[in-house]
C-alpha positions as CSV (number, residue, x, y, z in Angstrom):
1,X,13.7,9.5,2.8
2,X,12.5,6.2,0.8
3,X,9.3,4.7,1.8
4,X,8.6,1.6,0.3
5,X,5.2,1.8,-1.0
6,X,2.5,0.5,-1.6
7,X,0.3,3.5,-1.3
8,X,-3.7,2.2,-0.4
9,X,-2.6,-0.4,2.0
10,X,-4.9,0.7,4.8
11,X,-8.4,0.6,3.0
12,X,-7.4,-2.5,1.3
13,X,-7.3,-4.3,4.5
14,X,-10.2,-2.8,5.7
15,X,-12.0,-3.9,2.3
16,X,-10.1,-7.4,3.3
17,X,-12.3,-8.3,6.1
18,X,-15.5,-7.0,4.5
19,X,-14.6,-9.7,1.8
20,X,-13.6,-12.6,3.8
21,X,-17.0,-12.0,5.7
22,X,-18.7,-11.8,2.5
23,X,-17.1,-15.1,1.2
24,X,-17.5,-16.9,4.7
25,X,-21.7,-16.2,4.4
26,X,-21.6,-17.4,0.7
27,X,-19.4,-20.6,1.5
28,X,-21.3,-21.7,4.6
29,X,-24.0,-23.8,2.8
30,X,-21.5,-25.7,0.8
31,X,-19.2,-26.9,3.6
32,X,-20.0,-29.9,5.7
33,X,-20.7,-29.0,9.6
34,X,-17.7,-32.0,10.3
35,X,-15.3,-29.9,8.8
36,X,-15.7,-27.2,11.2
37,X,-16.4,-29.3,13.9
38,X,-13.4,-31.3,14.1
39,X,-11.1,-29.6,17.4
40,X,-7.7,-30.0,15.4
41,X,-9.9,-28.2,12.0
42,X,-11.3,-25.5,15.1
43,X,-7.1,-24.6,16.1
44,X,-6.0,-24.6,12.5
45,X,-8.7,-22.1,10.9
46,X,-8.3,-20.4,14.6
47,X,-4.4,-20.1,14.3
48,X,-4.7,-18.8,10.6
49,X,-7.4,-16.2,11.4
50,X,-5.2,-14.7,14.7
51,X,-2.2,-14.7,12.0
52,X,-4.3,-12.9,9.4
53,X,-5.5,-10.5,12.3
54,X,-2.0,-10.1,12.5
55,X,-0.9,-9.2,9.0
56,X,-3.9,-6.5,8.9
57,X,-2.7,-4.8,12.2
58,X,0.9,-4.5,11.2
59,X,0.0,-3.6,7.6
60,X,-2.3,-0.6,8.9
61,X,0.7,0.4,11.4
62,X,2.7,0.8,8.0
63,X,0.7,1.8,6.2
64,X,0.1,4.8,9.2
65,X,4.1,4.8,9.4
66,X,4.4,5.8,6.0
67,X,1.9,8.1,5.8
68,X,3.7,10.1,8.7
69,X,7.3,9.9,7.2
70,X,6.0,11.4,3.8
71,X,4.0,14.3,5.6
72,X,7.2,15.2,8.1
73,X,9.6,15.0,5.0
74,X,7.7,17.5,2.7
75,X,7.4,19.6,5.9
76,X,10.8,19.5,6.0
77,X,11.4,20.2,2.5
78,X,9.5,23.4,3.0
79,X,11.1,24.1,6.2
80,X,14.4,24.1,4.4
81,X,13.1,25.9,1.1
82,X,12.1,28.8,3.8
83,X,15.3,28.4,5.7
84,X,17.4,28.9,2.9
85,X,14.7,32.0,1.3
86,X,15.5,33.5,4.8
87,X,18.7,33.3,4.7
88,X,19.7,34.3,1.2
89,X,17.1,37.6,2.1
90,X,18.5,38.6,5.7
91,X,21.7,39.9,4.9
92,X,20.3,42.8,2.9
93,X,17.4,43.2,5.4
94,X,20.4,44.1,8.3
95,X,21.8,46.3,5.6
96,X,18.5,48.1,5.5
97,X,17.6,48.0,9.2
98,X,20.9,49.3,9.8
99,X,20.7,52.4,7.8
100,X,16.9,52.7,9.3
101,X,18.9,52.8,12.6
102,X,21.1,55.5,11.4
103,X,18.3,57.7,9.8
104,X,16.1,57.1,13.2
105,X,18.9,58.6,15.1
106,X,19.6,61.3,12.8
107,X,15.9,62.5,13.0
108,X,16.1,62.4,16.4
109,X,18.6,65.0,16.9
110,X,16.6,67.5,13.9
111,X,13.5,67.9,16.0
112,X,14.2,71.4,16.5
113,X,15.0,72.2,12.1
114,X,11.6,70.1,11.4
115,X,9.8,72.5,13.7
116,X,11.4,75.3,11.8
117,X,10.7,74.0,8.6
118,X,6.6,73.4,9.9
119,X,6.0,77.0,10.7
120,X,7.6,77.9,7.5
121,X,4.7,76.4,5.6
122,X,3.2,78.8,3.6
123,X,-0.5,76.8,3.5
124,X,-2.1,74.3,6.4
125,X,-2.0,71.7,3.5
126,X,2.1,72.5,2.8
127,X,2.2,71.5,6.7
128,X,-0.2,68.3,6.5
129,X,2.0,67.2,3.7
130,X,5.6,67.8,5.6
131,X,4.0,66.0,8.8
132,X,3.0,62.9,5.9
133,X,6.5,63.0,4.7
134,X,8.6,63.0,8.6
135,X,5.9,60.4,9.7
136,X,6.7,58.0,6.3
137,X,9.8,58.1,6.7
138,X,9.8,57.3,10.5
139,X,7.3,54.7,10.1
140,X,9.8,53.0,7.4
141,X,12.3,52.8,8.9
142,X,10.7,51.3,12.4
143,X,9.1,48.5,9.9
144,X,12.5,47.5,8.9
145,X,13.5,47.3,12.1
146,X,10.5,45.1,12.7
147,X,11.1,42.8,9.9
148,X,14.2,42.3,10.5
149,X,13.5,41.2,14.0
150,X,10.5,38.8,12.1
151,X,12.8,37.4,10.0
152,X,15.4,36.7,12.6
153,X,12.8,35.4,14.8
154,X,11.4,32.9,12.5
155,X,14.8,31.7,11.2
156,X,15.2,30.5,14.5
157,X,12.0,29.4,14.8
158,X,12.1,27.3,11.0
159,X,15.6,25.9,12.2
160,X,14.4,24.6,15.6
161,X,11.4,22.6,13.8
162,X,13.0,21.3,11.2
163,X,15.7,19.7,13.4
164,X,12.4,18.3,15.6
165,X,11.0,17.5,12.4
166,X,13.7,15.4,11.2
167,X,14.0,13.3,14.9
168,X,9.8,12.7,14.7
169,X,10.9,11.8,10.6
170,X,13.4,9.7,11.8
171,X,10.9,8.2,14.2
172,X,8.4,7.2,11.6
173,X,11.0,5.5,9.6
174,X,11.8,3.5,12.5
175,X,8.1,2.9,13.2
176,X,7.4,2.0,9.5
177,X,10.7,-0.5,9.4
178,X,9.6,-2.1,12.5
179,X,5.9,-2.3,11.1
180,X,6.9,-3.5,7.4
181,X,9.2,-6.4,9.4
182,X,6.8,-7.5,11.7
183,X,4.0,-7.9,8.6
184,X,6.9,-9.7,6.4
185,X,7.2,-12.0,9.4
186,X,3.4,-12.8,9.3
187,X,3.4,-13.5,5.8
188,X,5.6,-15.3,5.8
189,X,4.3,-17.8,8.6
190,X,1.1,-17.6,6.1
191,X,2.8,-18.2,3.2
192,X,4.9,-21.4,5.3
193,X,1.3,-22.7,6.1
194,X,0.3,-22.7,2.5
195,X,3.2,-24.3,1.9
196,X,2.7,-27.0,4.1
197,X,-0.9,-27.7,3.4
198,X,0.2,-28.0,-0.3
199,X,2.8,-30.3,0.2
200,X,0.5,-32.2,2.2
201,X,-1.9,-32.2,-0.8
202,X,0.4,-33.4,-3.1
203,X,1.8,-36.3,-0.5
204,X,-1.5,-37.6,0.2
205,X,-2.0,-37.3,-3.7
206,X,1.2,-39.0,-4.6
207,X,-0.1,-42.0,-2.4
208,X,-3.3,-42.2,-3.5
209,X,-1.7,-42.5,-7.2
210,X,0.5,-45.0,-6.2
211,X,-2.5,-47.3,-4.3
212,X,-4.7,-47.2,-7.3
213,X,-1.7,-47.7,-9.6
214,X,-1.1,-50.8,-7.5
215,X,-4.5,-52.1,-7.7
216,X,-5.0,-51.6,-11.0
217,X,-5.4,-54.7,-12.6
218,X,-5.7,-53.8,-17.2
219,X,-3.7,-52.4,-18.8
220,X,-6.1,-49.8,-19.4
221,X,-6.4,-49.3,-15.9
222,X,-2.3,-49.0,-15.3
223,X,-2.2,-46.8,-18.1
224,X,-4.6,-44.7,-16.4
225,X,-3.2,-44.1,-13.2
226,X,-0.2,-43.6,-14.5
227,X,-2.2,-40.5,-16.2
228,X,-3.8,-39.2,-13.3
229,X,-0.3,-39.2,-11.3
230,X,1.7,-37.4,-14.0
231,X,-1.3,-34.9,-13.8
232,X,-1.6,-34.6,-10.1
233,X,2.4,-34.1,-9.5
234,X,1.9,-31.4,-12.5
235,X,-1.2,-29.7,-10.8
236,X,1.1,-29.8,-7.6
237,X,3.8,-28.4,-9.0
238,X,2.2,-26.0,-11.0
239,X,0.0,-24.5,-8.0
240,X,3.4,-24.5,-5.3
241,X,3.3,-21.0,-3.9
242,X,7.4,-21.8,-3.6
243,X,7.3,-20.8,-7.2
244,X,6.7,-17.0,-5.8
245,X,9.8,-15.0,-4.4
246,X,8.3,-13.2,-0.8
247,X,11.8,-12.0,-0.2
248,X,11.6,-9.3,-2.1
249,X,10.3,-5.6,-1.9
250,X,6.6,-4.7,-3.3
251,X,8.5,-2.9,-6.4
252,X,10.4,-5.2,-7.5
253,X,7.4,-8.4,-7.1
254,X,5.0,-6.0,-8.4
255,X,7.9,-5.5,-11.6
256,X,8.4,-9.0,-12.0
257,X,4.6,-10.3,-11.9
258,X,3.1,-7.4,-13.7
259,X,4.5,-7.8,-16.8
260,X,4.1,-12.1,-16.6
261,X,0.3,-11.5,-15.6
262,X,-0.1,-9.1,-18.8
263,X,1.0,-11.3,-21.4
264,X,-1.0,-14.1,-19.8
265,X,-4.0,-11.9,-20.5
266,X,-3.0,-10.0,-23.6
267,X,-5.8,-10.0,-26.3
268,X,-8.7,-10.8,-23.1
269,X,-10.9,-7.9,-21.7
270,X,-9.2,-7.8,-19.3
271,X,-5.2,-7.2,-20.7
272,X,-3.3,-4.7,-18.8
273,X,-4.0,-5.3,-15.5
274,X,-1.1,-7.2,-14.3
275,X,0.2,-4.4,-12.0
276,X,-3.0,-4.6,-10.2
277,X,-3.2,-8.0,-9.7
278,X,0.4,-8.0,-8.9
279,X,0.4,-5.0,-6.3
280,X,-2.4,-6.5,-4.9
281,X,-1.1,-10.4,-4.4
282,X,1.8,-8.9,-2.5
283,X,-0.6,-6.7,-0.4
284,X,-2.5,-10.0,0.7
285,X,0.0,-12.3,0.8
286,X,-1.6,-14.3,-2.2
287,X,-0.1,-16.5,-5.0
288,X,-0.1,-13.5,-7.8
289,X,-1.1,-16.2,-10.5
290,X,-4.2,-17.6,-8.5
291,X,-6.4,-14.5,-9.2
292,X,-5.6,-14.1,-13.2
293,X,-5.8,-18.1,-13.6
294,X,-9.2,-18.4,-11.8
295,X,-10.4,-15.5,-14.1
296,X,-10.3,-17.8,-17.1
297,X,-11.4,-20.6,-14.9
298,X,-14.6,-18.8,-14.4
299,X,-15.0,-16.1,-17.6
300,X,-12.4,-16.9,-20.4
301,X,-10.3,-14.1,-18.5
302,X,-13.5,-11.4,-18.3
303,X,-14.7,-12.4,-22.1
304,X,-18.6,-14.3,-20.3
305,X,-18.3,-12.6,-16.7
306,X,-22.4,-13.1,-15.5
307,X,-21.7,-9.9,-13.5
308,X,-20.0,-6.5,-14.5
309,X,-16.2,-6.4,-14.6
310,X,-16.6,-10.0,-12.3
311,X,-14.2,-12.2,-14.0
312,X,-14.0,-14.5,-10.9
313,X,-17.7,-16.1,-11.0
314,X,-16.9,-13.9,-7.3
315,X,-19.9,-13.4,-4.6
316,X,-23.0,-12.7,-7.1
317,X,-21.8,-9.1,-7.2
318,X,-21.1,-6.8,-9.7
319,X,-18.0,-4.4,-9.3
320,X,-17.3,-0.7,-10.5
321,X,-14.1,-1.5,-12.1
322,X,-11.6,-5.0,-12.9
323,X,-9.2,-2.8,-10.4
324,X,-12.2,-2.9,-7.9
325,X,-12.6,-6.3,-8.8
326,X,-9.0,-7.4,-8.5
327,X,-8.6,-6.5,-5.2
328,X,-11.9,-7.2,-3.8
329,X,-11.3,-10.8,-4.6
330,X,-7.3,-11.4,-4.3
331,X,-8.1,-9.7,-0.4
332,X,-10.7,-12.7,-0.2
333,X,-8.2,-15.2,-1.4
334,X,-5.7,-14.4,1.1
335,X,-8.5,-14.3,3.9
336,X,-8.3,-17.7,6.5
337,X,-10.5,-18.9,3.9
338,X,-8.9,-19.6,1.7
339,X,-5.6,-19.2,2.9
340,X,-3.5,-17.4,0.0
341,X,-2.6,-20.8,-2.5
342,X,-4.1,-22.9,-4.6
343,X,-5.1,-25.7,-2.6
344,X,-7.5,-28.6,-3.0
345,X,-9.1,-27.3,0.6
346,X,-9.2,-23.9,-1.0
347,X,-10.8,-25.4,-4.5
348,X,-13.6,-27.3,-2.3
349,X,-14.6,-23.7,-0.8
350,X,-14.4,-21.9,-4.3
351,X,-16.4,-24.4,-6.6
352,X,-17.9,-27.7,-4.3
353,X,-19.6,-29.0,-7.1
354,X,-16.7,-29.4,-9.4
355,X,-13.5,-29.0,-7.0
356,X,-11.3,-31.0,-8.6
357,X,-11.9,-30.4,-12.3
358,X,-11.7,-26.2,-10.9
359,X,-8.5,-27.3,-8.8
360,X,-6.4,-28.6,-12.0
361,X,-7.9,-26.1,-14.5
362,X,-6.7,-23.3,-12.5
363,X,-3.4,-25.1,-11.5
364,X,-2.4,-25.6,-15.3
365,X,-3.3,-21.9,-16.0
366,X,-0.8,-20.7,-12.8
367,X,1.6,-23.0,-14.9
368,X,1.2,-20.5,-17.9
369,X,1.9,-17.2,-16.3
C-alpha cells in the first residue's frame, strides 16, 4: 500500500497552534485596537481561524489514517511471511504425524511383548531405562500429533486475520484518502484567500501609483512614481502565492522546492535545508519561499541571528535546531495570522515599524528562489 507521506504531521500541528498563540501575544501591542474592531475585520480573521481549525483536524485525521494503514500493512506482511513458513513446513509435519499415528497404533497392539521384555531385565535400572525408552517414544509421537494440530490451527487462524487485516487496511486507506481530500480542500480555500487579499494588495497599489503618478507635477516627481509602480507591480508579482503549484503531492512539491530553496541559501549557515523548509511550507499551507526570504530579511540567511539557530528575528526565542526553527516559524506563518503569503497585512504584523521596506525586501528575495 502507498501512503503519501509526510511522516510528523500530527505534532507539527499541535506545535502550530502553540506558535500562532505565541505570535498572537507578541503581535498584540503593535496592532491598532480598530483593526480588530471593525465587524467585517471580526468575520474575516473569524472565517480564516474556523478554516485553519479545519486544516489541523483533517491533517491529524491523516496523519492518524496513515499511521493505521502502515501498522495493518506490516501486520500483514508478517501474517503472510508466517502463512507461507506454515505452509512450506506442514506437509512434512503430516508426513511425520502420520507415521506417529502408525507407530501409536503399533504400540498399542505390543503391550503384552513390552511386558515380556520388562521382566526380562536383568537390573531395576535395565527396567527404568526400557520404561524411559517406551515412554519417549510415545510421548514423540503424541507431540507430533499435537503440532500438527498447532500448526493447522494457526494456519487457519493467520489466514482468517490477514483477510480482516486487509478489509480494516483497506479501511484506513479509505479513511486517509477521504482525510488528505478534505485537508487539500481547506488549503486550498486558504491558499484562494491569500490569493485574493494579495490581489487586492496589488489593486489598491496599482491605484495608488496611478493617483500620485497623476498628481505629480516635476519631472522628478513623474519619474518617481513611475519608480515606485514598476517596484510595487514587481513586489506584487514577486510575492503571488500563484507562483506555487498546491496541486501537487508533498513528494513531488517537497522535490521541486527543496532543491530551489538550497541554492538560494548555498554558502549561508544555513545551506541545506531546503527539504525542511519545503516539507514544512506544504504541511502549513505556506508560500515555501516566504520562510527562506524572511531569513535574510532578518539575519543574512542565519549569518547575525540575535538568538540561536533564529534566522527569522522569530518570537525572542532561541531554538534547538534550524529544523526546529523552520517549522516552528513556517507553522506560525500559515496561522490566521498571518495567513500563509506575503502580504502587506502580513508585513504590518511581522515588522510595524518598517512594514513596507520588510514587505519589498522579502518580496524581491521570494523573486530569487
Amino acid at each position: 500500500m502507498k501512503a503519501d507521506t509526510q511522516r510528523a504531521l500530527a505534532g507539527q500541528w499541535a506545535a502550530a497552534l502553540t506558535a500562532v498563540a505565541l505570535a498572537l501575544a507578541l503581535a498584540a501591542s503593535c496592532i491598532p485596537a480598530a483593526a480588530w474592531g471593525s465587524p467585517a475585520t471580526e468575520a474575516a480573521n473569524n472565517a480564516v481561524e474556523q478554516a485553519e481549525t479545519e486544516v489541523s483536524r483533517t491533517a491529524a485525521a491523516y496523519e492518524s489514517a496513515l499511521s493505521e494503514q502502515e501498522r495493518l500493512a506490516a501486520e500483514i506482511a508478517s501474517l503472510n511471511s508466517r502463512i507461507s513458513e506454515l505452509e512450506g513446513e506442514l506437509p512434512a509435519q503430516e508426513t511425520r504425524s502420520n507415521e506417529s499415528c502408525v507407530a501409536l497404533y503399533k504400540m498399542a497392539g505390543i503391550d503384552s511383548s513390552f511386558i515380556a521384555v520388562l521382566l526380562s531385565a536383568r537390573t531395576p535400572s535395565e527396567a527404568i531405562a526400557l520404561i524411559d525408552n517406551y515412554n519417549y517414544v510415545i510421548n514423540h509421537n503424541v507431540a507430533q500429533l499435537v503440532r500438527t494440530h498447532k500448526m493447522k490451527a494457526e494456519l487457519e487462524n493467520s489466514k482468517a486475520k490477514l483477510e480482516a487485516d486487509k478489509q480494516s487496511a483497506d479501511a484506513a486507506a479509505s479513511a486517509a484518502q477521504s482525510a488528505l481530500e478534505s485537508a487539500q480542500t481547506a488549503r486550498k480555500a486558504a491558499q484562494e484567500r491569500a490569493a485574493a487579499v494579495q490581489a487586492e494588495e496589488a489593486r489598491a497599489a496599482a491605484e495608488a501609483a496611478a493617483a500620485a503618478k497623476a498628481a505629480a507635477k516635476t519631472k522628478a516627481d513623474k519619474k518617481k512614481a513611475d519608480k515606485d509602480a514598476a517596484s510595487a507591480s514587481k513586489d506584487s508579482e514577486n510575492a503571488s502565492i500563484s507562483n506555487v503549484n498546491w496541486s501537487a503531492s508533498k513528494q513531488a512539491f517537497v522535490s521541486k522546492w527543496a532543491p530551489r530553496i538550497n541554492s538560494y541559501l548555498s554558502g549561508s549557515p544555513t545551506a541545506s535545508t531546503g527539504k525542511a523548509y519545503a516539507a514544512a511550507a506544504w504541511d502549513y499551507g505556506v508560500d515555501p519561499r516566504w520562510a527562506p526570504a524572511i531569513s535574510f530579511v532578518e539575519s543574512s540567511k542565519g549569518a547575525a541571528c540575535f538568538a540561536s539557530y533564529n534566522a527569522w528575528g522569530y518570537g525572542g526565542r532561541s531554538f534547538s535546531s534550524w529544523s526546529d526553527g523552520i517549522y516552528t516559524v513556517v507553522a506560525a506563518l500559515g496561522s490566521d495570522l498571518y495567513g500563509g503569503a506575503l502580504t502587506q497585512a502580513a508585513a504590518k504584523i511581522y515588522c510595524p515599524p518598517s512594514w513596507q521596506h520588510w514587505y519589498s525586501s522579502c518580496a524581491r528575495e521570494m523573486g530569487k528562489i
